[in-house]
PAZAPA-4460 file (N, C-alpha, C; in steps of 0.05 Angstrom, whole numbers, plus 32768, in hexadecimal, padded with zeros to 4 digits):
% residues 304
    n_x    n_y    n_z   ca_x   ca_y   ca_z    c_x    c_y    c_z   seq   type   mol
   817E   80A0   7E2B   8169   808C   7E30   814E   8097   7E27     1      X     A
   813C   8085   7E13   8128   8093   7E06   8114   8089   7E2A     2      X     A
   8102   8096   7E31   80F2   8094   7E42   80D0   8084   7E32     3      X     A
   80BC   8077   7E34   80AD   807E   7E25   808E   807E   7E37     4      X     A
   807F   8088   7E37   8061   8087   7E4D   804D   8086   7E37     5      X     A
   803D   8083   7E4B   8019   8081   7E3F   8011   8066   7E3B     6      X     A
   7FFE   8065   7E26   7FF0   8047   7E21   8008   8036   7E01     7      X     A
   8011   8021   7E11   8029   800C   7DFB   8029   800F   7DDC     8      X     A
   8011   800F   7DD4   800D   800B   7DBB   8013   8027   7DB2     9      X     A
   8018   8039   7DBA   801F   8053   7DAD   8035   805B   7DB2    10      X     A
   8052   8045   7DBE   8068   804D   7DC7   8077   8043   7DAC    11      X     A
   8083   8057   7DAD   809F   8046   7D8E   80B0   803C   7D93    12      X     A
   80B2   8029   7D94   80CE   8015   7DA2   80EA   8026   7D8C    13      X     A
   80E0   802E   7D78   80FD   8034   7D68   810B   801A   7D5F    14      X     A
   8109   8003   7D64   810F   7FF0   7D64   8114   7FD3   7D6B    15      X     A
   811C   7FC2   7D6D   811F   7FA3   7D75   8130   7FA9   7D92    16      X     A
   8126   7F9B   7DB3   8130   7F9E   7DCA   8132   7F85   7DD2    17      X     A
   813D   7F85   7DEC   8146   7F69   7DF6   812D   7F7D   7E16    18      X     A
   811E   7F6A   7E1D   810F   7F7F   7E35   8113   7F69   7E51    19      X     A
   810E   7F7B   7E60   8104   7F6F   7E79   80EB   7F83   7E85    20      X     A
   80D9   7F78   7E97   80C0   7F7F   7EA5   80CA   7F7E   7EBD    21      X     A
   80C3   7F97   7ED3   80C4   7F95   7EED   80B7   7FB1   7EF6    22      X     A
   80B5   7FB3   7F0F   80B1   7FCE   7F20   80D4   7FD8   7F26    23      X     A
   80DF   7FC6   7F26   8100   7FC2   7F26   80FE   7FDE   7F45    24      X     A
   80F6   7FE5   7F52   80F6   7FF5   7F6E   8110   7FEE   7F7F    25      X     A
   8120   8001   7F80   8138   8008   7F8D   814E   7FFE   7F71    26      X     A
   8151   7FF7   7F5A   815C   7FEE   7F48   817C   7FE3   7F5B    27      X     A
   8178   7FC4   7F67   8187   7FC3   7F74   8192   7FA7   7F63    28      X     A
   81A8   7FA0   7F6F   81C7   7F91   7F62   81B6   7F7C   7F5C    29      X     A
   819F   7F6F   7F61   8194   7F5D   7F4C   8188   7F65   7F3B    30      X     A
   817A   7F7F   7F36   816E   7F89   7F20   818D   7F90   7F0D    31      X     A
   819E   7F9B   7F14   81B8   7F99   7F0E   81C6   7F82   7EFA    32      X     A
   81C1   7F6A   7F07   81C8   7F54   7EFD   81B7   7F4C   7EE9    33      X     A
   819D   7F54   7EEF   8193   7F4B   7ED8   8196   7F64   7EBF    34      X     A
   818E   7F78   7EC3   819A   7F8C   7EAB   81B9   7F7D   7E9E    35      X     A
   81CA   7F79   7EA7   81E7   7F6A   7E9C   81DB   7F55   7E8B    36      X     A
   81D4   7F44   7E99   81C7   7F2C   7E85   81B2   7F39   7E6E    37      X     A
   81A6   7F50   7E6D   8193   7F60   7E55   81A8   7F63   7E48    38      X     A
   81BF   7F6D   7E4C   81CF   7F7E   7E42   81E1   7F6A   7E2C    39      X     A
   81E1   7F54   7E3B   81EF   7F41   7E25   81E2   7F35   7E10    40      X     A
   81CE   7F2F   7E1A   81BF   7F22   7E02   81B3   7F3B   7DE8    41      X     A
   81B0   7F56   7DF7   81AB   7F64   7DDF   81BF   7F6B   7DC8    42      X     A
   81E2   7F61   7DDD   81F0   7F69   7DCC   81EF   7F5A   7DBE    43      X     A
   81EE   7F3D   7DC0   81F1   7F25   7DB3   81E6   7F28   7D90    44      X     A
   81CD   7F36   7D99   81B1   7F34   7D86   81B6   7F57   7D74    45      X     A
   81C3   7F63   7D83   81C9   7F7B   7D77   81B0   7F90   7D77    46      X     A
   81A9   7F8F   7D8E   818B   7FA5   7D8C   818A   7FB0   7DAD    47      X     A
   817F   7FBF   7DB3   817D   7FD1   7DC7   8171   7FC9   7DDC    48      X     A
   8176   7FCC   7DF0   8170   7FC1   7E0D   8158   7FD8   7E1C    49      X     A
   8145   7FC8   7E22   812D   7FD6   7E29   8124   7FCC   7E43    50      X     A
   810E   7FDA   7E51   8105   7FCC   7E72   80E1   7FDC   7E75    51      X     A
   80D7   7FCA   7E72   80B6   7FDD   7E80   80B1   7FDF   7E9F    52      X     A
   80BA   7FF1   7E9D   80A9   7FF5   7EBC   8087   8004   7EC0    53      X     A
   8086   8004   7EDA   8068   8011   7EDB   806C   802C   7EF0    54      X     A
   8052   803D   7EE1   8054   8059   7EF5   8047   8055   7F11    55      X     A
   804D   8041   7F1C   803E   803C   7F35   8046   801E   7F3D    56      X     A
   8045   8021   7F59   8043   7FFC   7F64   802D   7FED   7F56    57      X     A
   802C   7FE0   7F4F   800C   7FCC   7F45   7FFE   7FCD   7F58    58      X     A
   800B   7FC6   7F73   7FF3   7FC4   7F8F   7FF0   7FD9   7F96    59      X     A
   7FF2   7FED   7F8D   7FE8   8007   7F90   7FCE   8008   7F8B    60      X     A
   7FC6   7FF8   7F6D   7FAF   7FFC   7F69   7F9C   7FDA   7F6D    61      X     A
   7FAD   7FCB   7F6B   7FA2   7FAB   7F79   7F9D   7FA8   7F8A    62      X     A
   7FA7   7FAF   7FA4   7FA3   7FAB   7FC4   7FB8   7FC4   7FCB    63      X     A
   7FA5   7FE4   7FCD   7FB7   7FF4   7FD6   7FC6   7FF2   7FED    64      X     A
   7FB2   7FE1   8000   7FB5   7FDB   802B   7FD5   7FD6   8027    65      X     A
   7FD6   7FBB   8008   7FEF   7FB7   8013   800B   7FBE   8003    66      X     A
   8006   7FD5   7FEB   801F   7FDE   7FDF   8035   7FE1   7FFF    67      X     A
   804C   7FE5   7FED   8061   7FE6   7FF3   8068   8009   7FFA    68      X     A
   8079   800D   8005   8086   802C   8005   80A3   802A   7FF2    69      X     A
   80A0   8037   7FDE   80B3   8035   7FC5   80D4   803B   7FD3    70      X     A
   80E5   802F   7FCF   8104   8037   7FD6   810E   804B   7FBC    71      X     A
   80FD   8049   7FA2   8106   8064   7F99   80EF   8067   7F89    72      X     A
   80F1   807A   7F7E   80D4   808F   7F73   80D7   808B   7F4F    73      X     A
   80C4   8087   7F43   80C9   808D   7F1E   80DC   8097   7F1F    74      X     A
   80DF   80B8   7F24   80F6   80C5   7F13   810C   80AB   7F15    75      X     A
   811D   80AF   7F35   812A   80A4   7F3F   8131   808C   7F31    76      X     A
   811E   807C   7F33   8127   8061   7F1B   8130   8064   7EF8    77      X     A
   811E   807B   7EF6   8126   8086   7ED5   8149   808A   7ED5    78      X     A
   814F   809C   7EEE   816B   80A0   7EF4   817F   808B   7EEC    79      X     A
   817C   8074   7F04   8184   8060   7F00   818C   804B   7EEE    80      X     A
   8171   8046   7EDE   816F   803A   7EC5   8181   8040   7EAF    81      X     A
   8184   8062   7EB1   8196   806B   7EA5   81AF   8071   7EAC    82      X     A
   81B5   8066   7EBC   81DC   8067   7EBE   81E0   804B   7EC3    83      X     A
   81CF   8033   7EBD   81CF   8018   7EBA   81D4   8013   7E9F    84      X     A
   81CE   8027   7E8E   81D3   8027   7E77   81BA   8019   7E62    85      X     A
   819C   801A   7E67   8189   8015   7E59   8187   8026   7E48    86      X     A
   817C   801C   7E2B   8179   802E   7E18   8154   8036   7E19    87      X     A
   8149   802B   7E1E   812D   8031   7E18   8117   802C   7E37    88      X     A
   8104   8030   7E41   80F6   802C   7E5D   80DC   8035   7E52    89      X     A
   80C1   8022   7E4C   80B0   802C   7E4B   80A6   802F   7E5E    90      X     A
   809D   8041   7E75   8088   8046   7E85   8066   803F   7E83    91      X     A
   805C   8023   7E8C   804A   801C   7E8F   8032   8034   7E9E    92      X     A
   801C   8037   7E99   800B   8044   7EA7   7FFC   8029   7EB7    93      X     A
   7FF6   8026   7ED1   7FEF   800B   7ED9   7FD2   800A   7EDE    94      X     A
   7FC2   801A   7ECF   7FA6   8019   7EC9   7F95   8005   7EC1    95      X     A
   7F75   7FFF   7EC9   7F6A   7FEB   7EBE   7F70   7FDF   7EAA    96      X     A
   7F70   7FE6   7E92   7F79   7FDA   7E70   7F92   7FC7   7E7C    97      X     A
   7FA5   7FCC   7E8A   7FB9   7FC4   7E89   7FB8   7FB3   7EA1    98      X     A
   7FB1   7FB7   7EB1   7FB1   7F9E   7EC9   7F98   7F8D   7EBE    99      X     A
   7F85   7F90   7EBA   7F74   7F77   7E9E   7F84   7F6B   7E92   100      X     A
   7F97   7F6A   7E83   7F98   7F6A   7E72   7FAA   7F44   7E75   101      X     A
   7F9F   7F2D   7E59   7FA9   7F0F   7E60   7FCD   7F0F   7E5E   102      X     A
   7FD3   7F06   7E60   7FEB   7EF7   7E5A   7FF0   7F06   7E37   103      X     A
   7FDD   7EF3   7E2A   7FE8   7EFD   7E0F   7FE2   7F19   7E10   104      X     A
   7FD1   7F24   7E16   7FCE   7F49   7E09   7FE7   7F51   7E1C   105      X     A
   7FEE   7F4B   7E2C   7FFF   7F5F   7E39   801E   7F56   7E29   106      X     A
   8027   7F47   7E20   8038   7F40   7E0C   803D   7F46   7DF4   107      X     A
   801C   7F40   7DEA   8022   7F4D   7DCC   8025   7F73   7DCB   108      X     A
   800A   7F82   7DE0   8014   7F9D   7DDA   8023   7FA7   7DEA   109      X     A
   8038   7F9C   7E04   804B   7FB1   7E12   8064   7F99   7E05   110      X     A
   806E   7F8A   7E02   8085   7F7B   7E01   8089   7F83   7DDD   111      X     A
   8073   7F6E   7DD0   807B   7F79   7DB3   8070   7F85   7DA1   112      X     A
   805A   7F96   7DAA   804D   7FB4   7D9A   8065   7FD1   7DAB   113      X     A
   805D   7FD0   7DBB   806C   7FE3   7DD1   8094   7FE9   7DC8   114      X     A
   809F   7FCC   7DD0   80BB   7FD0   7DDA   80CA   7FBE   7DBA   115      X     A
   80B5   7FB1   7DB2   80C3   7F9F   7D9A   80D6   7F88   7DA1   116      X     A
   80CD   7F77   7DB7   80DB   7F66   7DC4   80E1   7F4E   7DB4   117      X     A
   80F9   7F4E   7DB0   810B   7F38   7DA9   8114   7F24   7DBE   118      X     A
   8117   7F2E   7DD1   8129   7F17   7DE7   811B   7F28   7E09   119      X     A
   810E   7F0D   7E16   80FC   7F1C   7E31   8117   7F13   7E44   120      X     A
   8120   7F17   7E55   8129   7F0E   7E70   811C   7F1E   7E86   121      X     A
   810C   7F09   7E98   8101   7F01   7EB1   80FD   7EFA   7EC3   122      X     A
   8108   7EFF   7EE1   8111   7EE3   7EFA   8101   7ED4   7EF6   123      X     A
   8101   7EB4   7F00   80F7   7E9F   7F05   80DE   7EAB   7F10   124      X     A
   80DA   7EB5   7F1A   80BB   7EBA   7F2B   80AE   7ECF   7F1B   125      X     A
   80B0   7ED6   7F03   80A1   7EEF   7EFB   808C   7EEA   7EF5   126      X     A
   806F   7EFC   7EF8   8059   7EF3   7EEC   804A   7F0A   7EE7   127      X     A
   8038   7F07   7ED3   802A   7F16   7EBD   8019   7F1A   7EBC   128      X     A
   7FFE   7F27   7EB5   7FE6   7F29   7EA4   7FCF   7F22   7EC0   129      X     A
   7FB7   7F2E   7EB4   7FA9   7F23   7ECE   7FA6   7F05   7EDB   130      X     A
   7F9B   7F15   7EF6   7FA8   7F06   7F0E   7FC1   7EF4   7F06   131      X     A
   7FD8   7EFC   7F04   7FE9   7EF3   7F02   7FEE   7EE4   7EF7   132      X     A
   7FD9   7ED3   7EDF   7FDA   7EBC   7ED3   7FF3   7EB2   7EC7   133      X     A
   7FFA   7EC2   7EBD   801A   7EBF   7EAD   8030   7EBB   7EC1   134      X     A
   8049   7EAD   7EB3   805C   7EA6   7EBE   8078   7EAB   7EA8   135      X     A
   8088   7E99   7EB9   80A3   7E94   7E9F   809A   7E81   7E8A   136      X     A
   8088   7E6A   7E92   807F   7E50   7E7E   8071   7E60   7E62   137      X     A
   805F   7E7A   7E71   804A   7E82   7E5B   8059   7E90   7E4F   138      X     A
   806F   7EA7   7E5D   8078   7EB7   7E48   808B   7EA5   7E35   139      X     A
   8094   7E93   7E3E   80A3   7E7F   7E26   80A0   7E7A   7E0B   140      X     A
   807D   7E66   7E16   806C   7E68   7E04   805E   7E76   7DEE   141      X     A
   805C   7E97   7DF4   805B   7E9E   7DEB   8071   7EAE   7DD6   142      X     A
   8086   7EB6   7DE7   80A1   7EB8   7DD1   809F   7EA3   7DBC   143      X     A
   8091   7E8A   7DBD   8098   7E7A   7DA4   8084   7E7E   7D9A   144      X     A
   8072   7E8E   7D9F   8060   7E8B   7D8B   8058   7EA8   7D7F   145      X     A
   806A   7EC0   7D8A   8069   7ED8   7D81   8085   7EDF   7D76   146      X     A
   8099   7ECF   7D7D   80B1   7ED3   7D72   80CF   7EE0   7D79   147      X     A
   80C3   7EE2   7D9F   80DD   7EE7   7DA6   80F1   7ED1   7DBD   148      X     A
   8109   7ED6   7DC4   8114   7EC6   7DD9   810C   7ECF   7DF0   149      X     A
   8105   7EB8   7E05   810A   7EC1   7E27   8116   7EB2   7E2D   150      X     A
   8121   7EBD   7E48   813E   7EB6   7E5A   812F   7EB7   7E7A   151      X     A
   812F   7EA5   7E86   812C   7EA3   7E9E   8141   7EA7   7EB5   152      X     A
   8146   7EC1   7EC6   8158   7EC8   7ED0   8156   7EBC   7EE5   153      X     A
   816C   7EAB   7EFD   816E   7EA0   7F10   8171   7EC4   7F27   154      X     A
   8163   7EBA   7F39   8162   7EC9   7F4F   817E   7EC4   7F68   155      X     A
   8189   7EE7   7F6F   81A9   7EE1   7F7E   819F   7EE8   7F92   156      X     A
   81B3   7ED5   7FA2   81B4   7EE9   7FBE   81CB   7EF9   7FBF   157      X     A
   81D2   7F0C   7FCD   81EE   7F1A   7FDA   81F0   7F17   7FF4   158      X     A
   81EB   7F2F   8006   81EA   7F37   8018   81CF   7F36   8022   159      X     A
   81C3   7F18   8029   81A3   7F1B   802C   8191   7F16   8012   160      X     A
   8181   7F0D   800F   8173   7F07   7FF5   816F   7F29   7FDF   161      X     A
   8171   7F26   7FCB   8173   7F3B   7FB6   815D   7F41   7FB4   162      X     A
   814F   7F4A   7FC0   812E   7F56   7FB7   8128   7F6D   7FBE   163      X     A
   810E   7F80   7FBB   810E   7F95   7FC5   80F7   7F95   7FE1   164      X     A
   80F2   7F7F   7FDF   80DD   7F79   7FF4   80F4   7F78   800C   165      X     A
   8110   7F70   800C   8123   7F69   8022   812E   7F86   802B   166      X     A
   8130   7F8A   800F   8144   7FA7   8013   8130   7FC0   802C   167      X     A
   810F   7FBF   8022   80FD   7FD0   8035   80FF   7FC9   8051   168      X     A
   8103   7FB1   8053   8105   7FA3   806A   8120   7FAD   8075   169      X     A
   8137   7FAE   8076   814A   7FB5   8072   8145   7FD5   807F   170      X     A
   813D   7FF0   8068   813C   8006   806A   8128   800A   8086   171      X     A
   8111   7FF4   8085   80FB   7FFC   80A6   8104   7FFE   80C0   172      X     A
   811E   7FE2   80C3   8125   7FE3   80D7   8137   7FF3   80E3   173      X     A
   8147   8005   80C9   815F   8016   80CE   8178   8019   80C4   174      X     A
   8174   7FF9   80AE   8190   7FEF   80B3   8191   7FFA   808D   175      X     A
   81A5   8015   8091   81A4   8022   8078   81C6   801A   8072   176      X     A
   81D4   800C   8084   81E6   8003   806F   81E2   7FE1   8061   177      X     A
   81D3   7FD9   806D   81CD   7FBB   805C   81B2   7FC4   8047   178      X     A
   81A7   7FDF   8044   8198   7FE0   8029   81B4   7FE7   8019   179      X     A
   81C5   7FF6   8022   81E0   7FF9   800F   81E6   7FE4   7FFC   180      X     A
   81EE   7FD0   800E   81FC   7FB7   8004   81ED   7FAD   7FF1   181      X     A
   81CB   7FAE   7FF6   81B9   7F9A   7FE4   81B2   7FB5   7FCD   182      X     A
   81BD   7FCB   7FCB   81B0   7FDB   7FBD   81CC   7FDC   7FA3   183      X     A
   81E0   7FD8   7FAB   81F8   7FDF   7FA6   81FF   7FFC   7FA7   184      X     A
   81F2   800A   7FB2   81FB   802E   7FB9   81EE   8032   7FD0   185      X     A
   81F1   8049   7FDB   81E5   8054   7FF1   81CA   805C   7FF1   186      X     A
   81B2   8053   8002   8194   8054   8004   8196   807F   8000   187      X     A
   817C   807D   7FF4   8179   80A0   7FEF   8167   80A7   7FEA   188      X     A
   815A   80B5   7FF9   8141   80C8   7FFC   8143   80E4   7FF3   189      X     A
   8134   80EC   7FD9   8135   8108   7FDF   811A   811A   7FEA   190      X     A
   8120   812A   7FF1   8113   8142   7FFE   810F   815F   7FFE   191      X     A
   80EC   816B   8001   80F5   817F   7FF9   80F3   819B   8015   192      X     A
   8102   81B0   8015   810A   81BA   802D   80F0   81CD   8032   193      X     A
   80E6   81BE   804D   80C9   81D1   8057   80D4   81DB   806F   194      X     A
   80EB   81E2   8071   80F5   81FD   808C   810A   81FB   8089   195      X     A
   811B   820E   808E   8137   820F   8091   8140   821E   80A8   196      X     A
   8147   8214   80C1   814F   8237   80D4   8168   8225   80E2   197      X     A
   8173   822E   80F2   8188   8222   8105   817E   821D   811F   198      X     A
   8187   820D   812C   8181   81F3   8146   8199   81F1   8152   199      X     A
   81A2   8202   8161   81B8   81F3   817C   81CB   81FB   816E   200      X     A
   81CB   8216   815F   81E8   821B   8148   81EE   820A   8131   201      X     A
   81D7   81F5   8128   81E4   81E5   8110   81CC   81EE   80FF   202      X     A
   81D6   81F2   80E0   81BB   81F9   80DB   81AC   81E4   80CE   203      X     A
   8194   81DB   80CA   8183   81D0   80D5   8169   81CF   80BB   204      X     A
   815F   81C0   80AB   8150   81CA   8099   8139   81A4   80A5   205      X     A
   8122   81A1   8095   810F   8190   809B   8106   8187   807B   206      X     A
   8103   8178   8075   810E   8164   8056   80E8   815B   8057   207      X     A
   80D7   8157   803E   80C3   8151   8043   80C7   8137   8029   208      X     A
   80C6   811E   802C   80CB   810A   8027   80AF   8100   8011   209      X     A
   80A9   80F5   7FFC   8089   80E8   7FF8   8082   80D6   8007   210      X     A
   8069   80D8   800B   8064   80BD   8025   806C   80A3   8019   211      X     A
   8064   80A0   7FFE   8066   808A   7FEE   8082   807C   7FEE   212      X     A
   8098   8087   7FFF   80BB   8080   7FF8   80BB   806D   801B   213      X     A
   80D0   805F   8017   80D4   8055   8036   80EB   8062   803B   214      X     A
   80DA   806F   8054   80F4   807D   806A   80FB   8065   807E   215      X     A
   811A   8069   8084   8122   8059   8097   8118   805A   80B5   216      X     A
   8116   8048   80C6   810C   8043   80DE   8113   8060   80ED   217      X     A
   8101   8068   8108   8103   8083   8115   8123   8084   811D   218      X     A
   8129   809C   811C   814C   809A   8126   8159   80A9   811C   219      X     A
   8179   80A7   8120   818A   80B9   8117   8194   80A9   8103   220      X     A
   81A8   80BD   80EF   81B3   80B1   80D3   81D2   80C5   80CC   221      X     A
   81DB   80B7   80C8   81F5   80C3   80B0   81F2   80CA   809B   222      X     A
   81EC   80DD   808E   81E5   80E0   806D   81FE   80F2   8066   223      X     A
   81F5   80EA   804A   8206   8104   8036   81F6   8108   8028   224      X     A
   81F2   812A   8017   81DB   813B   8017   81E4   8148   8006   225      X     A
   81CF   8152   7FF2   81D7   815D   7FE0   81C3   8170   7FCB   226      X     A
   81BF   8189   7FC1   81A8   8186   7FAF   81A8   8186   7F9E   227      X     A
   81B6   8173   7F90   81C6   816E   7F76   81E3   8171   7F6C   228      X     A
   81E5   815F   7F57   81FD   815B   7F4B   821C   814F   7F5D   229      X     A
   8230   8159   7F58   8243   813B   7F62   824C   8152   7F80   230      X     A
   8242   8163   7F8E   8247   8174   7FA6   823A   8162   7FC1   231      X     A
   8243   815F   7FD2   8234   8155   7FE9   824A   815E   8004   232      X     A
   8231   815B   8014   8234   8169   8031   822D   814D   8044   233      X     A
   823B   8151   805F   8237   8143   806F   821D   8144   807D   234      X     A
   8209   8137   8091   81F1   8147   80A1   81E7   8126   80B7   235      X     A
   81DE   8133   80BE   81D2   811D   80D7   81B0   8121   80D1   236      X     A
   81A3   8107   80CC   8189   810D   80C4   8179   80FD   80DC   237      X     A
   8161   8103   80E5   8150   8100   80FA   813A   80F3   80E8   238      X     A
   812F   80DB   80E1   8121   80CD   80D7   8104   80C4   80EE   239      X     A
   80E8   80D1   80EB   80CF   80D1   80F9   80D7   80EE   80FC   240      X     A
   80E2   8106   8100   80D1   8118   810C   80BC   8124   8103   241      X     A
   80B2   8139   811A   8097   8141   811C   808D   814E   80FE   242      X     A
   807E   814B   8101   8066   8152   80E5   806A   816A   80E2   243      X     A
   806B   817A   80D1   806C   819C   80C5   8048   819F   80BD   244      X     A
   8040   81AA   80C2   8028   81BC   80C1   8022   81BD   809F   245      X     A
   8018   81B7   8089   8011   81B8   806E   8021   81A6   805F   246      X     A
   8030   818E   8071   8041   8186   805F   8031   8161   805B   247      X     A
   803F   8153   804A   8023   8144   8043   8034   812D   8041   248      X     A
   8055   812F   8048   806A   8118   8043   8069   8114   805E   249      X     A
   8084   8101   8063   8093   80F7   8079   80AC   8116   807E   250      X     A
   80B2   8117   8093   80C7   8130   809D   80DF   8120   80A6   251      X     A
   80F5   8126   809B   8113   811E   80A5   8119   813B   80A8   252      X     A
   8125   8134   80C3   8138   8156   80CE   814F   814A   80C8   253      X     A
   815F   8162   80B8   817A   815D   80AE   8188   8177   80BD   254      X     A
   8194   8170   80CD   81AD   8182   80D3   81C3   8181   80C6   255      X     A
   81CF   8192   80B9   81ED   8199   80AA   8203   819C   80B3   256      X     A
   8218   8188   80B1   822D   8189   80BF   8243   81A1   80B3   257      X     A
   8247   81A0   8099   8253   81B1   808A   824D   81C2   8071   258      X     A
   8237   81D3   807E   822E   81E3   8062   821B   81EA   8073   259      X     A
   8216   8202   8066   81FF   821B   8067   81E9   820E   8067   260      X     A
   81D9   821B   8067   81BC   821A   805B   81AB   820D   8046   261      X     A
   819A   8203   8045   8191   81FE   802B   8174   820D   8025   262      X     A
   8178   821B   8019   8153   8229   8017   8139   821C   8016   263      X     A
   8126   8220   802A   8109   8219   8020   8101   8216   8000   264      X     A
   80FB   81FE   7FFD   80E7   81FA   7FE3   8103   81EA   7FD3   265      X     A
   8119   81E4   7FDE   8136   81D6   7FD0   8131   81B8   7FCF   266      X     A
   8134   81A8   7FB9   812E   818D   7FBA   814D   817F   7FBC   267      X     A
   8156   8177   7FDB   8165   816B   7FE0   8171   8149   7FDD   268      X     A
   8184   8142   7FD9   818A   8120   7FDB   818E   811F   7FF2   269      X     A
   8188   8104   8001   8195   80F8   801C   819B   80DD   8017   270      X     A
   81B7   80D9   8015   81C1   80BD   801C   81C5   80BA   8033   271      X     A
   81C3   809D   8037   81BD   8094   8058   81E0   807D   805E   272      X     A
   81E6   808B   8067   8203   807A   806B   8203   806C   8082   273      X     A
   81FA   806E   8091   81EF   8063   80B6   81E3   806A   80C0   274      X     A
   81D9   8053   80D9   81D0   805A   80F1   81D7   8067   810B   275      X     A
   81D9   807A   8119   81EA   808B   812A   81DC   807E   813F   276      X     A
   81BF   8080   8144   81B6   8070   815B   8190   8072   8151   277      X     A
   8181   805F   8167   8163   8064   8169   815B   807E   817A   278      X     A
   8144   808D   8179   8143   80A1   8181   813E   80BA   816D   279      X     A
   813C   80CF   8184   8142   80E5   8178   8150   80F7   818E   280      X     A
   813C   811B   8185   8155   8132   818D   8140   812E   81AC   281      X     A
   814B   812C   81C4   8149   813B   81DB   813B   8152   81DA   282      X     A
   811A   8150   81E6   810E   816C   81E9   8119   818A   81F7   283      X     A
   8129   817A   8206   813B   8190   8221   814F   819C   820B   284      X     A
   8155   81AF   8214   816A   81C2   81F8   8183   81BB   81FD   285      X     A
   818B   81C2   821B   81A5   81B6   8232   81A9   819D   821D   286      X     A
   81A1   8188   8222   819E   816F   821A   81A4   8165   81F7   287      X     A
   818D   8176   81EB   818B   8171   81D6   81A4   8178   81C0   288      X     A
   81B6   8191   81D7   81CE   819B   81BC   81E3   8187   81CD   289      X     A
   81DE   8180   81E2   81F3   8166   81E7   81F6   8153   81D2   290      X     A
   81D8   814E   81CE   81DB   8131   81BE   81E1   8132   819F   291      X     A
   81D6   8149   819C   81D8   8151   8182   81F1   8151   8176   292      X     A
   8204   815D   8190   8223   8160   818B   8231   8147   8188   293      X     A
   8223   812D   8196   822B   8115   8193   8223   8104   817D   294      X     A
   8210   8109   8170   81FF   80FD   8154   8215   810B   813E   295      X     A
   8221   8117   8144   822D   812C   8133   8246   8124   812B   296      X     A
   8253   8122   8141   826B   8110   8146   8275   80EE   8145   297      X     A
   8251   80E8   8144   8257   80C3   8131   824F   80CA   8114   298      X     A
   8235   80DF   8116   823D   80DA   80F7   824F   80E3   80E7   299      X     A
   8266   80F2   80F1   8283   80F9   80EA   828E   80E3   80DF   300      X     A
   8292   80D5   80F4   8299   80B3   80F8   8298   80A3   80E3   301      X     A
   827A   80A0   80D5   8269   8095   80C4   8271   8099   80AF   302      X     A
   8274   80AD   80A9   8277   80BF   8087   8292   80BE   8085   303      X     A
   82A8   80BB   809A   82C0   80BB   8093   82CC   80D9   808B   304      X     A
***
């Protein structure tokens, strides 16, 4: 998958694409569905399937108060995109020039200076160019008058409406097996390890999260854990604990059900397979390896 960044007009499409526009965040079974529908029509047309995204939420820089907390991070989506099977992803920079920018400039240099767009597909609600002026009517319009097809994608439901605004909603309250369902895989956070020692005989490491990602509601979790490639370990993760002293993320305490250690400064995965319960560890020690021993033993349960 060619990657491409910086300012549009200096990206080389390499060629004629079928594109779509989104933040596409959590790349879930309706971003899914719509890549399938990219996928056909490029074959149709015989040219390469492309997608712009941006290095940032837009409301990051529009109304920071009210961006979102991302369900996955750039890399993360780069990931994605690529075992979806896209051939090309320009990375938008979402800077003044580009949030200015009308309806037509943002068409002519990211859709067909940028990606070389032959064929747009877009949900019913997409919109464009400053303050939002653009729609599906304009980009139509303009396909006919710059020379490519658009497709207006109908919006699904599954399991709950397909969006990523549902899915956060979903991850806040806890409920990390219905982000599953709407994600089509298991919700996943990675992290990087700011302590590692042992707790009550299990050993015990503290995951430092970007603030920018949504962690699931305060509580206990079922994960499977990993710090790469197709190896994973079982662990029970503690979602809100206490703050680490220089650390500038969110802190998940991950206890290890089956495996050693993981060293300070290790960038870990956490898939979230359940909820074990609300709460956390018991300050009392008596107490705390009680419960610990019982978080332990559903998330046994959990992971199968």
């Amino acid at each position: 998958m060619r990657v491409l960044h910086g300012d549009p007009v200096l990206w080389d499409p390499g060629g004629p694409h079928a594109v779509s526009v989104g933040v596409f965040d959590g790349v879930h079974l309706g971003h899914m569905h719509l890549f399938g529908r990219l996928m056909e029509g490029a074959e149709r047309r015989d040219i390469s399937v492309g997608l712009v995204t941006f290095d940032r939420h837009p409301l990051t820089v529009i109304a920071p108060e009210h961006a979102p907390a991302l369900i996955t991070s750039l890399g993360r989506r780069l990931e994605l995109f690529e075992d979806c099977g896209i051939d090309t992803v320009g990375v938008l920079p979402f800077v003044d020039r580009i949030r200015t920018q009308t309806p037509e400039e943002f068409v002519s240099e990211v859709l067909i200076e940028g990606l070389g767009a032959r064929l747009v597909l877009v949900g019913e609600d997409f919109r464009f160019g400053k303050d939002r002026a653009g729609n599906i009517e304009v980009m139509s319009d303009l396909g006919t008058d710059m020379g490519f097809d658009v497709e207006p994608i109908e919006l699904i439901d599954g399991i709950g409406p397909l969006s990523s605004t549902h899915i956060r909603s979903l991850i806040a309250t806890g409920d990390v097996a219905g982000a599953a369902a709407a994600l089509g895989r298991a919700f996943e956070l990675r992290g990087r390890v700011v302590y590692a020692d042992e707790q009550m005989g299990v050993p015990a490491v503290g995951l430092e999260v970007p603030r920018d990602l949504a962690v699931p509601k305060r509580g206990v979790y079922a994960v499977r854990v990993s710090p790469g490639g197709d190896e994973w370990a079982q662990g029970v993760a503690y979602a809100g604990a206490r703050p680490v002293s220089g650390s500038d993320g969110e802190i998940v305490a991950l206890y290890l059900i089956d495996r050693e250690m993981y060293p300070q400064g290790e960038s870990i995965r956490m898939q979230f397979v359940g909820r074990v319960r609300a709460g956390s560890v018991s300050s009392e020690a008596g107490e705390s390896a009680v419960q610990l021993g019982r978080d332990i033993a559903e998330a046994r349960r959990l992971l199968g």
